[in-house]
C-alpha positions as CSV (number, residue, x, y, z in Angstrom):
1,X,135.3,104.7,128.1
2,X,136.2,108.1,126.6
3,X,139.1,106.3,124.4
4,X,139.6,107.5,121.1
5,X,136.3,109.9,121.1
6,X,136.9,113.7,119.9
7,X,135.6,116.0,122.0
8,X,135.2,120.0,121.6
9,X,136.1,121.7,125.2
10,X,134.5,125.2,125.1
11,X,136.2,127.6,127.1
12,X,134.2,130.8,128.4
13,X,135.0,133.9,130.1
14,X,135.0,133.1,133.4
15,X,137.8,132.8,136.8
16,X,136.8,129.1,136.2
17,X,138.6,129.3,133.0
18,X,142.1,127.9,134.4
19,X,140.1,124.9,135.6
20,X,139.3,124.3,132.0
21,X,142.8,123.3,131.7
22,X,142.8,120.2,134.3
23,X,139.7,119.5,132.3
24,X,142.1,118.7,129.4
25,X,144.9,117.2,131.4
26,X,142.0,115.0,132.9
27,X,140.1,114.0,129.3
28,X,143.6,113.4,127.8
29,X,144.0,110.7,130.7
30,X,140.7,109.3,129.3
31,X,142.2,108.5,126.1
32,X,140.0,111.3,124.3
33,X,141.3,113.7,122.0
34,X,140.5,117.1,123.3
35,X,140.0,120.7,120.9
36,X,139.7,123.9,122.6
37,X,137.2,126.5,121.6
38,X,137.7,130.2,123.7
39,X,135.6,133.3,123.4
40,X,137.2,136.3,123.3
41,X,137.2,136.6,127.2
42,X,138.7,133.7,128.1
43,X,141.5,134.8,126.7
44,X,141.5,137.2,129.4
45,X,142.2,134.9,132.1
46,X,144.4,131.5,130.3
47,X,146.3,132.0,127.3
48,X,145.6,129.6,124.3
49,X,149.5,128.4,124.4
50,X,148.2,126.9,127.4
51,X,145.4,125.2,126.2
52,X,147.3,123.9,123.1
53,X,150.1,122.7,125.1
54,X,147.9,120.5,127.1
55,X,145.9,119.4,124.1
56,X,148.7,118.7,122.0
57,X,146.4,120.1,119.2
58,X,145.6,124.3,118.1
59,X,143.4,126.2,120.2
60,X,140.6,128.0,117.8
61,X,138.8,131.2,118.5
62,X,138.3,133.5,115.5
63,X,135.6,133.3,114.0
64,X,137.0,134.4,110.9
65,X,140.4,133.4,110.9
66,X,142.6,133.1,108.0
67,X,144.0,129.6,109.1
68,X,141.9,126.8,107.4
69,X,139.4,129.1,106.3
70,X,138.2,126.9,103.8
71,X,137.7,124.4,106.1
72,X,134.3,126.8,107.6
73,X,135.9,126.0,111.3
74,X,132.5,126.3,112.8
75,X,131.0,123.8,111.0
76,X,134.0,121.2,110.4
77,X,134.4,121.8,114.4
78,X,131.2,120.5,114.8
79,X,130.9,117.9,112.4
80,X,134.0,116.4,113.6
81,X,133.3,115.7,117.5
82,X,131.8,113.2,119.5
83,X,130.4,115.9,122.2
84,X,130.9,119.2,123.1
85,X,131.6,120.3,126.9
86,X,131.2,124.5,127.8
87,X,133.2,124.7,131.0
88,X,133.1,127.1,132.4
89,X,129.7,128.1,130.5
90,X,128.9,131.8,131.5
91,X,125.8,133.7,132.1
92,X,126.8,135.5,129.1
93,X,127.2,132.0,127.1
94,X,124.2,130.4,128.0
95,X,122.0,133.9,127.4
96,X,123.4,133.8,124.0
97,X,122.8,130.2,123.0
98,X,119.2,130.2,124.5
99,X,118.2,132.9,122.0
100,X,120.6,131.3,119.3
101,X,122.8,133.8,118.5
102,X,125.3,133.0,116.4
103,X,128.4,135.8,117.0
104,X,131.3,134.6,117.9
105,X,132.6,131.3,116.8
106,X,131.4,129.2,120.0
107,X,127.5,129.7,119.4
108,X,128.3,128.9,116.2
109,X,129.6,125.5,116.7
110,X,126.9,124.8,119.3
111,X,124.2,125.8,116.5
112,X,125.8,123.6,113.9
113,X,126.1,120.6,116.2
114,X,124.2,118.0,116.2
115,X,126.0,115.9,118.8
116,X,125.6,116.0,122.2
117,X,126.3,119.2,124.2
118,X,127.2,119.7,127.9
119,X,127.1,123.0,130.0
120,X,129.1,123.4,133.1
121,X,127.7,126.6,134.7
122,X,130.3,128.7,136.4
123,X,129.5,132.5,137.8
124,X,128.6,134.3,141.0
125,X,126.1,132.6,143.4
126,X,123.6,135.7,142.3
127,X,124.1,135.4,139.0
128,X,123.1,131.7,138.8
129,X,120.2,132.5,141.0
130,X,119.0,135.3,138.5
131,X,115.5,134.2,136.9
132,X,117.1,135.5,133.8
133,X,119.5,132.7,133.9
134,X,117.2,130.4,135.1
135,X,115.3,130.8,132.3
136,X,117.7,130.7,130.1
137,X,119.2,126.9,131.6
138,X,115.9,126.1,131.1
139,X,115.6,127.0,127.4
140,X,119.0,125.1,126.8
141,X,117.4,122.0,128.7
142,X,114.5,122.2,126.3
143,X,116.5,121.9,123.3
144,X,117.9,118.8,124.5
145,X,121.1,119.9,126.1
146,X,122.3,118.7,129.4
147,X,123.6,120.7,132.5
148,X,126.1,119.5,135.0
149,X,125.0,121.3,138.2
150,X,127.4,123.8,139.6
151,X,129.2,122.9,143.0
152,X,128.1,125.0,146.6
153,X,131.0,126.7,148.1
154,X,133.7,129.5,148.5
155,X,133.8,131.5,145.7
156,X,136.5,134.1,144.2
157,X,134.5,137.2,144.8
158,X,134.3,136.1,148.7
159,X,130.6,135.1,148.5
160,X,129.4,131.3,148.8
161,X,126.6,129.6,146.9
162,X,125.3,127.6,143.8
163,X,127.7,128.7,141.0
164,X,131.1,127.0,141.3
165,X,132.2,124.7,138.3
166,X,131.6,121.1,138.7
167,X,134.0,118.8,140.2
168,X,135.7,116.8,137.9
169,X,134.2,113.3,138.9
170,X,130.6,114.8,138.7
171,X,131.8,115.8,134.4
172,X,132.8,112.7,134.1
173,X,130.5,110.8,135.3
174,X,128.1,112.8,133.1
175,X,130.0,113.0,130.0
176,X,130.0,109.2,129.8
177,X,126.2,108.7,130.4
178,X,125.7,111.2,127.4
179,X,128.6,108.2,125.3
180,X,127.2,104.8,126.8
181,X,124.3,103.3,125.4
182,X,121.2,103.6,127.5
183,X,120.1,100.1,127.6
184,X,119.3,100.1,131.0
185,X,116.7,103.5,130.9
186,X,113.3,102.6,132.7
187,X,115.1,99.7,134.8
188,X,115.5,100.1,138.9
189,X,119.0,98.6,140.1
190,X,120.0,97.5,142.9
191,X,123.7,96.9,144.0
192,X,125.4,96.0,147.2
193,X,128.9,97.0,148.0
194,X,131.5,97.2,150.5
195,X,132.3,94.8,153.5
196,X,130.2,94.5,156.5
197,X,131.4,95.2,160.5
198,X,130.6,92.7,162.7
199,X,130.8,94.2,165.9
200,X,132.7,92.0,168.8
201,X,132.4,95.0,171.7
202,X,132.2,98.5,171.7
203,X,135.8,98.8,169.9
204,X,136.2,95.7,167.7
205,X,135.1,94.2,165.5
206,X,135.4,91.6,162.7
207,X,135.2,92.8,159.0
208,X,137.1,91.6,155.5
209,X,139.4,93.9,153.1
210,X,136.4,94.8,150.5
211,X,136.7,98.2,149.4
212,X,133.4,98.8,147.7
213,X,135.3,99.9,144.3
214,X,133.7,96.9,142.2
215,X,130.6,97.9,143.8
216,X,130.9,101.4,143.5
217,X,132.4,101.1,139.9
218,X,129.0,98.9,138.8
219,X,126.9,101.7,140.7
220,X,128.3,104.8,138.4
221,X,128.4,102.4,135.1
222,X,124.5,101.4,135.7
223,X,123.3,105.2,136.3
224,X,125.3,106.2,133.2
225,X,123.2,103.4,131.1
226,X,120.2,105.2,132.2
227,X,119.0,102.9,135.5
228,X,117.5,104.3,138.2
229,X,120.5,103.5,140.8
230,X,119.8,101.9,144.4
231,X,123.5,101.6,146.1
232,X,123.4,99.9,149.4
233,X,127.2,100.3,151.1
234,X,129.0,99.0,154.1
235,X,131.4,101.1,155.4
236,X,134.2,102.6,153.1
237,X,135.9,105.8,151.8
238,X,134.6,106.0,148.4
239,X,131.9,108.7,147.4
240,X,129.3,107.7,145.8
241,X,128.5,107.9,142.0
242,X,126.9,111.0,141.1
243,X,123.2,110.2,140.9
244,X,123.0,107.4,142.8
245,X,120.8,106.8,145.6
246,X,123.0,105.4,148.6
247,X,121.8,103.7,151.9
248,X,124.7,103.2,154.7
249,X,124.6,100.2,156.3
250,X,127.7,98.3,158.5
251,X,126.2,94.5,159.7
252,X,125.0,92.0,157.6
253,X,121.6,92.0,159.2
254,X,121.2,96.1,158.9
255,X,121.9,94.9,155.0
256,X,119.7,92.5,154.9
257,X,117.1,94.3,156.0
258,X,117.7,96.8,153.6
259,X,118.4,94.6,151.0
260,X,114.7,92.5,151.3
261,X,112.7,95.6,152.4
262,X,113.4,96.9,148.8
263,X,114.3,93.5,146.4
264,X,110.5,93.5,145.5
265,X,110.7,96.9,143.5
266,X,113.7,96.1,141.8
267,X,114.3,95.1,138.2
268,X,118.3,93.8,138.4
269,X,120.0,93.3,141.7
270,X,123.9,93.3,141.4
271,X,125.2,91.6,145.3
272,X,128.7,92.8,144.9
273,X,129.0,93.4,149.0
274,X,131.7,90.8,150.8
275,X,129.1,90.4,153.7
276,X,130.6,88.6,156.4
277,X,129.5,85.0,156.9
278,X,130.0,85.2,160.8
279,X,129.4,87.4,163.8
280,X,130.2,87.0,167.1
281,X,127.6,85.0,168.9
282,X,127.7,88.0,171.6
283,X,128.8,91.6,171.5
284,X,130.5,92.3,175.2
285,X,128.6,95.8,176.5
286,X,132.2,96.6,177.1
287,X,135.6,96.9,175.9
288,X,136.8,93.3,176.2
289,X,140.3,93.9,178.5
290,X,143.7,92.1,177.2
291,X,144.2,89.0,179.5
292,X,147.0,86.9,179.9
293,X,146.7,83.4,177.7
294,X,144.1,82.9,174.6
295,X,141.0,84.2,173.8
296,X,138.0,82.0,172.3
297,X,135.8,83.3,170.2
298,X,132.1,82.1,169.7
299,X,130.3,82.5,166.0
300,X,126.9,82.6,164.7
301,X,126.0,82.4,160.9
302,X,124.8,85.5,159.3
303,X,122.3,85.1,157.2
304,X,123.0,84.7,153.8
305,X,121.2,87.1,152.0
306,X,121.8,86.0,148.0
307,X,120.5,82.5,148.5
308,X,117.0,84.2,150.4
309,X,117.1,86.7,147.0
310,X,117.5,83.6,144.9
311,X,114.5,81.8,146.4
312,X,112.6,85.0,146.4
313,X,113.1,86.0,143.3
314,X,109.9,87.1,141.0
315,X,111.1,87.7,137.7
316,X,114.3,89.9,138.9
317,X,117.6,89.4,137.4
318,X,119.9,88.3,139.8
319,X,123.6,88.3,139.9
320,X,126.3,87.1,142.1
321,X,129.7,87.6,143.1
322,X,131.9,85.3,144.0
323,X,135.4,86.2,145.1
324,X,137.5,83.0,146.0
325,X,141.3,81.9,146.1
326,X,141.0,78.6,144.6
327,X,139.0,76.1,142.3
328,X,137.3,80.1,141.1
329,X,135.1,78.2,138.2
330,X,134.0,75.2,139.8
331,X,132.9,77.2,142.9
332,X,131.5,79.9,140.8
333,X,129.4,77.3,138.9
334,X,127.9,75.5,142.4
335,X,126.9,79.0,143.9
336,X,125.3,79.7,140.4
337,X,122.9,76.5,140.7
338,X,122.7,76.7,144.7
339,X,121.4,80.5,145.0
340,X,119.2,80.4,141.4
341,X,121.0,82.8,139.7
342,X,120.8,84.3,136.5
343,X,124.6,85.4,136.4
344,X,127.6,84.9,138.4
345,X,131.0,87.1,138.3
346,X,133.9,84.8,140.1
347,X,137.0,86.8,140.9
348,X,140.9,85.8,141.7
349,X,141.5,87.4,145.4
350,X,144.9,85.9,145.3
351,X,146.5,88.0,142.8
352,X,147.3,92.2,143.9
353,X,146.3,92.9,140.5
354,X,142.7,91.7,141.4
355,X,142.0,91.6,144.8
356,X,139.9,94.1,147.1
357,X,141.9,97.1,147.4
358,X,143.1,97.3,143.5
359,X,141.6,99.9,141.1
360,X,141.5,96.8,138.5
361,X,139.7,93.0,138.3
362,X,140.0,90.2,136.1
363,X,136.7,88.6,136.0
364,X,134.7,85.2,134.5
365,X,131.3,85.7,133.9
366,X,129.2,82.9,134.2
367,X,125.3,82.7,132.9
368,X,122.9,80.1,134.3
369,X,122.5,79.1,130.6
370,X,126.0,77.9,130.5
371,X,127.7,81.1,129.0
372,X,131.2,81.9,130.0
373,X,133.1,84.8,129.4
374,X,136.7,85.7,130.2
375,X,137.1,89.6,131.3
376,X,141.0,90.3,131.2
377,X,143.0,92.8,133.2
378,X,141.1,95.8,133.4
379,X,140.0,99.0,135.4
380,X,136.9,98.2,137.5
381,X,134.7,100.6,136.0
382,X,135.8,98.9,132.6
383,X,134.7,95.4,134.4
384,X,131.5,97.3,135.3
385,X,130.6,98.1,131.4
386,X,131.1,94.0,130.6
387,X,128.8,93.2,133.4
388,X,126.1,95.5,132.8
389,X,126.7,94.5,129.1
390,X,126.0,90.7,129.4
391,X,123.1,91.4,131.9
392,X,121.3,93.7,128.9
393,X,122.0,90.4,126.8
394,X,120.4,88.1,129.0
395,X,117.2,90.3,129.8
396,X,117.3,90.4,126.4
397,X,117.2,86.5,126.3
398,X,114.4,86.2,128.5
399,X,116.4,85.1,131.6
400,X,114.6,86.6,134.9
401,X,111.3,86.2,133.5
């Protein structure tokens, strides 16, 4: 999602500084073409041959500099990128800016630019707590610039608090809701993930290989397109997307009841979760002891909570997902009919390119107006952006009214 964009990475004064360059490391694995900006300071703690190694590209600071001078760096810097990202963004920085002070080359970029800018606070817990710099995020905030909250912990000065730099998912996730279109400001979303636990005594239980890293992936993707973000999980290992409100649930039936208790104030509901289609028919009040010969196992039917949401339905846009190992497209399209659906995504399990634990999916989205698309290999998240993409075409079609 950050492929081919140009972005400015200003580097302040701050301990924080040799984070800065993992920031680049990290953007560069983006695909985004990353220019360094220091203050005077930051020199202090990494060297710009650092920062120009890792960027592949020269590290500017002067503000009158003798090197492309007639180029005016501060404003060319700002003309020519996609975003600019202050990490670590000082006390000292973010004083400056908020009374627009234009002395060093830094500010000046920052006044000259009229794309979008991201702070990334870094400084001592006391510091950050300072009405002074409270004030001044404020002002910043009021111009129409957006802070990434700081991280709580350990600090280098031995004191813990608000004032650590972000973590590197929490930038991310940021920097690509300030890129993505937000198509989906205004709507509530809903989105299952994960598998569900059906429990068979007090140590077993029967469950499926889902993940939750489609449904994860579409969580993160529909908060950075502006949606108000309602992630209900099964059990897994991922965390969730910064932003997003997450409910924990392991059964089916603790997800169904989550999952109808809250359809009504939804506006799209993504069921992405590989909820189990049986449970035993009894859960033994005790660990079930190994015994010579076979052991039978009784089932009951879960309930199956897409085909309720498709009857219930009241003008939501609903969408399906539908991972199978054979005849994908012709059980995609009966499941799209039989649940009243507006959208369906059917997946290959079979393939270890595609299937629940991969970081990537190959996809064919169906629409219940006969569209079909064809989503080649790809990362999830990238999966994620086509989804959300052809469910913003078919709101805008009318479907779900």
């Amino acid at each position: 999602m950050l492929s081919g964009k140009k972005i400015l990475l200003g580097v302040c004064g701050s301990i924080a500084a040799y984070k800065a360059a993992d920031l680049v490391r990290e953007l560069g694995r983006q695909g985004a073409m990353v220019t360094v900006v220091m203050t005077e300071s930051a020199g202090r703690f990494v060297t710009p041959l650092t920062f120009a190694a890792l960027s592949g590209r020269p590290v500017h600071s002067a503000m009158f500099s003798p090197d492309g001078a007639e180029k005016i760096p501060h404003i060319s810097l700002a003309r020519e990128h996609d975003l600019i990202l202050i990490a670590p963004a000082t006390a000292q920085t973010l004083a400056r800016l908020a009374m627009g002070l234009a002395d060093d080359l830094l500010a000046t970029v920052v006044l000259a630019a009229r794309c979008p800018v991201l702070f990334c606070p870094a400084m001592n817990a006391k510091m950050f707590d300072h009405p002074a710099t409270s004030a001044n995020l404020q002002r910043l905030r009021d111009f129409g610039y957006t802070m990434v909250e700081p991280a709580v912990g350990a600090m280098a000065c031995g004191e813990e608090g608000s004032g650590r730099l972000a973590d590197w998912p929490h930038i991310l996730s940021t920097l690509r809701q300030a890129l993505s279109p937000q198509d989906l400001a205004g709507k509530k979303v809903m989105i299952t993930a994960g598998p569900t636990e059906e429990p068979l005594d007090p140590v077993r239980y029967i469950s499926n290989r889902s993940s939750g890293r489609m449904g994860y992936a579409l969580a993160g993707v529909a908060r950075e397109r502006g949606a108000s973000v309602l992630l209900i999980s099964g059990p897994s290992q991922l965390p969730p997307p910064p932003g997003v409100e997450l409910v924990r649930v392991r059964t089916a039936a603790e997800m169904a009841q989550e999952v109808f208790a809250r359809f009504a104030a939804a506006d799209i509901v993504v069921k992405c979760a590989a909820v189990s289609d049986f449970r035993p028919a009894e859960c033994a009040p005790q660990k079930l002891k190994k015994a010579s010969g076979s052991l039978e196992l009784a089932l009951a039917a879960n309930e199956d909570i897409l085909q309720e949401l498709g009857r219930r339905k009241d003008g939501q846009f609903l969408v399906g997902f539908a991972a199978e190992s054979e005849n994908h497209l012709a059980e995609g399209r009966r499941k799209l009919a039989a649940k009243n659906l507006d959208m369906i995504v059917v997946n290959d399990i079979g393939s270890a390119a595609t299937g629940f634990i991969s970081e990537t999916n190959a996809v064919t989205i169906l629409g219940a107006s006969g569209e079909e698309l064809e989503v080649s290999l790809r990362s999830k998240e990238e999966v994620a952006m086509v989804v959300f993409s052809q469910v913003v075409t078919g709101l805008g079609e009318g479907h779900g009214d």
